[in-house]
C-alpha positions as CSV (number, residue, x, y, z in Angstrom):
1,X,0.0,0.0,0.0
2,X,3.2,2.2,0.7
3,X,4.4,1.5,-2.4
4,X,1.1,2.2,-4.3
5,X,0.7,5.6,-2.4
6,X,4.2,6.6,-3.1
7,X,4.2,6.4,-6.8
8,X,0.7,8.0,-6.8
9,X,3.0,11.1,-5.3
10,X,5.8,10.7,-7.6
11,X,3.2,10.4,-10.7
12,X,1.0,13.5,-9.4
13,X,4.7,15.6,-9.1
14,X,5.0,14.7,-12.5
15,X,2.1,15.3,-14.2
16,X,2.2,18.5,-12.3
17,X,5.7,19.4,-13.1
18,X,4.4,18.8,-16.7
19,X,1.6,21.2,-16.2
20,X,3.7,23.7,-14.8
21,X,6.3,23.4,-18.1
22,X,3.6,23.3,-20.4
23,X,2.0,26.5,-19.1
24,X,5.0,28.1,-18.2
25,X,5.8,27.7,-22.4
26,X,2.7,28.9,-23.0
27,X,2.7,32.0,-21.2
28,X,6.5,32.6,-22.4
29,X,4.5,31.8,-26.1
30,X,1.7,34.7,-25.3
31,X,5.0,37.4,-24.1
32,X,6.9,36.0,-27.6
33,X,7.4,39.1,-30.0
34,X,7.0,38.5,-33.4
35,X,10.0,39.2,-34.7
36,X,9.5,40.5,-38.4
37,X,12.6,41.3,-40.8
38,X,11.7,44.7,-41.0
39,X,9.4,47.3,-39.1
40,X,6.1,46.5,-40.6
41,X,5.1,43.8,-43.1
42,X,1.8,42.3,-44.5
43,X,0.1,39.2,-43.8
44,X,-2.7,37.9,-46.2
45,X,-5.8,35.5,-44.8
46,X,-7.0,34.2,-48.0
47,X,-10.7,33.9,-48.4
48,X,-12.1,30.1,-46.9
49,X,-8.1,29.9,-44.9
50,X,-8.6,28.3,-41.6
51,X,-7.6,28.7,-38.6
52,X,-5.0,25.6,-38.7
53,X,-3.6,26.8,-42.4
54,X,-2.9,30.8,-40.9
55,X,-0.9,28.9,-37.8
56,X,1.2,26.6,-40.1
57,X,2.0,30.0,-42.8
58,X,3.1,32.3,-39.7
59,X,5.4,29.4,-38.4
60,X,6.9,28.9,-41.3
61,X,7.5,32.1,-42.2
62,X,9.4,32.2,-38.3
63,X,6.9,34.5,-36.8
64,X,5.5,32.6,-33.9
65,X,7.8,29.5,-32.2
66,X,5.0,27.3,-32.2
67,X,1.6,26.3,-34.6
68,X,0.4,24.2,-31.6
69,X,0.1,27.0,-28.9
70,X,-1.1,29.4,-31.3
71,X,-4.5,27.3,-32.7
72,X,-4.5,26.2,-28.6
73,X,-4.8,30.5,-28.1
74,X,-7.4,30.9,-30.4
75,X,-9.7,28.2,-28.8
76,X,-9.0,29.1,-25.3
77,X,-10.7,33.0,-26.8
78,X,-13.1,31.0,-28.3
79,X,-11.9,32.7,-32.0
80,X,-11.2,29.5,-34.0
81,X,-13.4,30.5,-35.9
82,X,-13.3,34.4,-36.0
83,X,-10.6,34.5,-39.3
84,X,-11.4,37.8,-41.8
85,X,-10.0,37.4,-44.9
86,X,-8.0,40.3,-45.9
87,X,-4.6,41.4,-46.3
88,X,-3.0,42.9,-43.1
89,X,-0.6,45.5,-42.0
90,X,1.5,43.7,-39.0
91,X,4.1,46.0,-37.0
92,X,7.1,44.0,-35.5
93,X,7.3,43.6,-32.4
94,X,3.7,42.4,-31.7
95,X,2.8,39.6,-29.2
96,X,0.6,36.3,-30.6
97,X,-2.7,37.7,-28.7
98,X,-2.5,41.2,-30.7
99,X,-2.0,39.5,-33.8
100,X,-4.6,37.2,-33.3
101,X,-7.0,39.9,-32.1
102,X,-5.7,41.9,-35.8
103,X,-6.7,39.0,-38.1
104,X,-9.8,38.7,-36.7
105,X,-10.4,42.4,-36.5
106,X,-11.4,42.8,-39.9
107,X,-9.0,45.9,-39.7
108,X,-7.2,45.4,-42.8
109,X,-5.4,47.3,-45.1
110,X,-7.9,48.8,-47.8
111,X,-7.1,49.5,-51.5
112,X,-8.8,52.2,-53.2
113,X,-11.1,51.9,-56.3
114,X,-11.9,55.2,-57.9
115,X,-14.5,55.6,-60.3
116,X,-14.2,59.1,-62.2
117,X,-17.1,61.5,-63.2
118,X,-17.2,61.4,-66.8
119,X,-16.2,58.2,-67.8
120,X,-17.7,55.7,-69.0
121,X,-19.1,52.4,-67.5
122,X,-16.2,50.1,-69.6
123,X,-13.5,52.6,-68.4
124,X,-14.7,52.2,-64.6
125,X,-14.2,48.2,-65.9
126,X,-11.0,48.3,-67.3
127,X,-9.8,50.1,-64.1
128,X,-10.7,47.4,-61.9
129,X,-9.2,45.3,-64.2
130,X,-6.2,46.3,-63.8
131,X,-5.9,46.4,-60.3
132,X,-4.0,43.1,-58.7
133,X,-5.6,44.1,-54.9
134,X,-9.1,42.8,-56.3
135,X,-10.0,39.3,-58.0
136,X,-11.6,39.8,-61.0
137,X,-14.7,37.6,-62.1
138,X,-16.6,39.7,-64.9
139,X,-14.0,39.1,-67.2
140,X,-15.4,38.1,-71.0
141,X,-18.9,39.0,-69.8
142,X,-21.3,40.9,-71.8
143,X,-23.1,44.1,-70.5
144,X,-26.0,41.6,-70.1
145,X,-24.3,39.2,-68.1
146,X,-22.6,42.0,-65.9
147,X,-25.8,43.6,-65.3
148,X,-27.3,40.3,-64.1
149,X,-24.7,39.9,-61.6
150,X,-24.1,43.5,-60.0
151,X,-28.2,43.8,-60.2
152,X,-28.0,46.2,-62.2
153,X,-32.3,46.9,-63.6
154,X,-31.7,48.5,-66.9
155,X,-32.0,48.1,-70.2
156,X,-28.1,49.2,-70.4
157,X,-25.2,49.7,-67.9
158,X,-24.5,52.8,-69.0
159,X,-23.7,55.9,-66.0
160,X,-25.8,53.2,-63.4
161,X,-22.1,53.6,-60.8
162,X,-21.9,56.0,-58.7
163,X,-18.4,57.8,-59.2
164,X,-15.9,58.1,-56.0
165,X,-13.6,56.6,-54.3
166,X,-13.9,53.1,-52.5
167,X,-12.1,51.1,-50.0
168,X,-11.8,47.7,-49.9
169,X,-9.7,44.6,-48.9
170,X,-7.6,42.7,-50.8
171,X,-9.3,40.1,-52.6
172,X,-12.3,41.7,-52.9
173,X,-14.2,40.4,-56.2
174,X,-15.1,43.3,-59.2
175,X,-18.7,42.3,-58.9
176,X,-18.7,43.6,-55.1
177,X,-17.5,46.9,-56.0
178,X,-19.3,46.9,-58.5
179,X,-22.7,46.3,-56.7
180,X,-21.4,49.3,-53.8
181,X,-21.2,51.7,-56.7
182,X,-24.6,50.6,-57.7
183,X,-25.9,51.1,-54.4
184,X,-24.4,54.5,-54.3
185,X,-25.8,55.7,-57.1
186,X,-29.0,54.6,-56.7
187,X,-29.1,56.6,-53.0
188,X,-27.5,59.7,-54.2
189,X,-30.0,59.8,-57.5
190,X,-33.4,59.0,-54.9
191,X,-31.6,62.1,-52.0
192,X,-31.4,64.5,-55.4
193,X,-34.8,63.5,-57.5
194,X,-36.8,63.6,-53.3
195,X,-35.2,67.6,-53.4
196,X,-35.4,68.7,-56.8
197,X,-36.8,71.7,-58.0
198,X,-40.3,71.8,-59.6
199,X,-41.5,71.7,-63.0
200,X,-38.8,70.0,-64.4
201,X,-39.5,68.2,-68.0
202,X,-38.0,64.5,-66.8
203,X,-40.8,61.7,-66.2
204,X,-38.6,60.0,-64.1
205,X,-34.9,59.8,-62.0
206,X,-33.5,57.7,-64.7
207,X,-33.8,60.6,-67.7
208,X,-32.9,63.0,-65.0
209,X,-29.6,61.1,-64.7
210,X,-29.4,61.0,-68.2
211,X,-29.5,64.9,-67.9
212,X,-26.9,64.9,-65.4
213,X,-24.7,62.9,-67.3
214,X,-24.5,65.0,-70.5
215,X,-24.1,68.2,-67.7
216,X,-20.8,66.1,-66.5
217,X,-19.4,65.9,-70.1
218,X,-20.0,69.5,-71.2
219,X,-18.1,71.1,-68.3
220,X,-15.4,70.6,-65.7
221,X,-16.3,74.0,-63.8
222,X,-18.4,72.7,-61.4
223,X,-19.9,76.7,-61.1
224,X,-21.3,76.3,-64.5
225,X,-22.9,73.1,-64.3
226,X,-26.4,74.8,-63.2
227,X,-26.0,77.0,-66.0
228,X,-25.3,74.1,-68.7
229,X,-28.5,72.3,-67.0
230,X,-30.6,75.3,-67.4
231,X,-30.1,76.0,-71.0
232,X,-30.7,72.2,-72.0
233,X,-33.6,72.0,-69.4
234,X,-35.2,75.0,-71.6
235,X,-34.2,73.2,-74.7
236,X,-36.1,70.6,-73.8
237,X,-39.3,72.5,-72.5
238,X,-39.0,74.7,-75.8
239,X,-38.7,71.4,-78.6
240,X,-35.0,72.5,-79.4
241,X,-32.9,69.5,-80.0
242,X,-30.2,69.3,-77.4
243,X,-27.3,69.7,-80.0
244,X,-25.0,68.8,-77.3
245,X,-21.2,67.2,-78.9
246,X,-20.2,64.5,-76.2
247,X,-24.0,62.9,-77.1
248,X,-22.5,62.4,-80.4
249,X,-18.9,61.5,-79.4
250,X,-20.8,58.7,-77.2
251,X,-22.9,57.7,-80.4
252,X,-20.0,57.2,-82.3
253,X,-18.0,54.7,-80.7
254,X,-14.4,53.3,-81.3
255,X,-15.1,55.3,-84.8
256,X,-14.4,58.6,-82.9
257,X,-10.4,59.6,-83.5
258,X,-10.6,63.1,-81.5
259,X,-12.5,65.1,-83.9
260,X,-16.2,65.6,-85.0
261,X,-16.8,66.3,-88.3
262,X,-19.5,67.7,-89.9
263,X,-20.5,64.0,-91.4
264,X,-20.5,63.2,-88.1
265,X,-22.9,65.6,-86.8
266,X,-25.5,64.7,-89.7
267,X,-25.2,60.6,-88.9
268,X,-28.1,59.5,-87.3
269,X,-27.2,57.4,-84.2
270,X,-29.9,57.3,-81.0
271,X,-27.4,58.8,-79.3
272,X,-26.9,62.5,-81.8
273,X,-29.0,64.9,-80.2
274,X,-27.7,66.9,-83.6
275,X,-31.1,64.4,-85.2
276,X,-32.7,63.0,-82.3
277,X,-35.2,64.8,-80.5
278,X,-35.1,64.7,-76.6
279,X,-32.7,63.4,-74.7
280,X,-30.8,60.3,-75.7
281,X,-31.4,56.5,-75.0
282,X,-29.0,56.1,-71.7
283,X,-26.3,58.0,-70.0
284,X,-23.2,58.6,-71.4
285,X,-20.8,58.9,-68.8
286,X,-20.7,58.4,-64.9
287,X,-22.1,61.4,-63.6
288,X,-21.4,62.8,-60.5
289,X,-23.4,64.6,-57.6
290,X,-22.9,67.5,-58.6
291,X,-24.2,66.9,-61.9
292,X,-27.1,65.1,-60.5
293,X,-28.3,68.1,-58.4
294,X,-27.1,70.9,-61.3
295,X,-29.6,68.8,-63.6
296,X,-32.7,68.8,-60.9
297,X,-32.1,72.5,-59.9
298,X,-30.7,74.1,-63.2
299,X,-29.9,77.8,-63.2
300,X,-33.1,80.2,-64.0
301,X,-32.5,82.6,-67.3
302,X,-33.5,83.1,-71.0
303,X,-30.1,81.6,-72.1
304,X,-29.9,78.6,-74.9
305,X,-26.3,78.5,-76.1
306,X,-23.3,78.3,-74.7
307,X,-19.7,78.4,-76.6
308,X,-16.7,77.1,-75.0
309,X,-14.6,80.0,-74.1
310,X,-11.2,77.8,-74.6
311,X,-10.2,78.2,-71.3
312,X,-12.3,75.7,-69.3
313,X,-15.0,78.2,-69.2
314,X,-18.6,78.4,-71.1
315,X,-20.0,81.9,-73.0
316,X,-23.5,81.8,-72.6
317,X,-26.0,83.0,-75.1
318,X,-30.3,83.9,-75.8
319,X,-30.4,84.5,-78.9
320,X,-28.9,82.3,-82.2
321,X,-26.9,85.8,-83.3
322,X,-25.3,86.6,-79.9
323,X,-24.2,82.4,-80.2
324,X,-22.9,82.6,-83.6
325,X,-21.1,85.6,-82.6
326,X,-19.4,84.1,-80.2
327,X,-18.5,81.2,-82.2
328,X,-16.3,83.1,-84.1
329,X,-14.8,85.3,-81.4
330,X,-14.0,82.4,-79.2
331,X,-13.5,79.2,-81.5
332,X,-12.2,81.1,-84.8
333,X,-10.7,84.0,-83.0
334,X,-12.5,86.8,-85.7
335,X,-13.0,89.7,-83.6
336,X,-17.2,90.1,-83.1
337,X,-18.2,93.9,-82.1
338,X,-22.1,92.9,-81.3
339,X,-20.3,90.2,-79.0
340,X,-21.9,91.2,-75.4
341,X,-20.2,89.9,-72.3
342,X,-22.3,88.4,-69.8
């Protein structure tokens, strides 16, 4: 019975020596720094990565001393399960908990997709194209098919993304940002068309955005934007045709080379407001908020020309004589006397 007893006591030391190492090497594990080979580097938890496959990539790349101790953190938190996929900004020097608590954060580091006002829906394509941050999944897709996946409900795809800049984490798919700028737009167009002003000759926000995105191509002065609205609002009211360049340039297609001749102006596409009455088909660009809220509160006046000034700036006409005199003041450079300033 002495016997039994005393190797009960020896076997209890033990086990409880054990228990001491063990936990002492854990808590030395927990107060490990990470020891990076320069001040901060980045650490990427690829979409579906668990738990187990993040632990065997930070060992081997000789950041933590031990994959068992650091899966055995996580459970003890009760975050084995808690992984955000993302690409992550890690400083040296951090400890196992804090890096843990960072790839669960969500915090990671967050690329910018920017979306421009006056381009084009394919341009806003190309540039997420060509971005390695995002994973790219509309490639080969027709408008149709792109539409159907962002959710886009339109007969075309045309100016229906909102343009700014967006943040997201790396590996975020095109469709995504995609669907955000969708989102965005479709806020920002409902905010404008619940404030606009009254009277206006649109049946709806979509022709309204139309509108706006013509206002976005004819000026880059965001000061003149109400006034470019208000003279194609009154063209509209008045059954002028819009007579508006970038509708054609749009209409056109790959076949525009930089200049717009007068062939050009008399070929009838649904998008040359030079033959088409009204306002064309779709968009033609990405338009902006600004361009939004300049076409549902255009400037009040009597003026329905404008003539660009060839210094970013617009000369604004009433009458068909004042216009064409500015035509050749400003665009041939022939001196016009009856040319009155505004």
């Amino acid at each position: 019975m002495k016997t039994i007893i005393t190797t009960l006591l020896v076997l209890a030391v033990v086990v409880g020596g054990v228990a001491l190492s063990g936990w002492s090497w854990y808590r030395g594990f927990l107060q490990q720094p990470v020891a990076l080979d320069s001040d901060r580097e980045s650490f990427v938890v690829k979409p579906g990565a668990t738990l187990r496959d993040v632990a065997h990539e930070l060992a081997d790349r000789g950041w933590i001393s031990s994959r068992f101790l650091f899966v055995m953190m996580a459970y003890e938190r009760d975050q084995q399960e808690s992984l955000k996929a993302g690409e992550y900004a890690v400083e040296n020097g951090i400890r196992p908990p804090e890096l843990l608590a960072l790839l669960t954060s969500g915090k990671s580091i967050q690329f910018p997709a920017t979306l421009i006002p006056g381009t084009t829906f394919r341009d806003a394509l190309a540039l997420i194209a060509a971005d390695p941050a995002f994973r790219h999944e509309l490639e080969g897709l027709s408008d149709s098919e792109i539409m159907a996946r962002v959710g886009i409900e339109a007969e075309h795809p045309e100016g229906m993304l909102f343009p700014d800049t967006y943040l997201f984490g790396r590996g975020t798919t095109d469709i995504e940002i995609l669907k955000r700028a969708h989102r965005q737009l479709q806020d920002v167009l409902a905010e404008e068309w619940e404030a606009r002003a009254p009277g206006l000759p649109y049946r709806n926000p979509y022709e309204a955005l139309i509108m706006a995105s013509i206002v976005e191509k004819e000026t880059g002065l965001a000061s003149e934007r109400p006034a470019i609205a208000g003279v194609f609002v009154r063209r509209l009211e008045q059954g002028m045709r819009l007579q508006t360049d970038p509708t054609v340039i749009y209409g056109m297609g790959d076949a525009y080379d930089g200049n717009i001749r007068r062939a050009d102006l008399q070929r009838p596409t649904p998008y040359n407001t030079y033959v088409i009455d009204g306002l064309p088909p779709t968009p033609i660009a990405l338009a902006g908020r600004e361009a939004i809220h300049a076409a549902l509160h255009p400037a009040d006046g009597e003026t329905l020309y404008f003539v660009s000034r060839g210094d970013g700036s617009h000369h604004f006409s009433v009458s068909l004589d004042e216009h064409n005199c500015a035509v050749r003041h400003y665009q041939l450079n022939q001196p016009c006397a009856a040319l009155v300033e505004q």
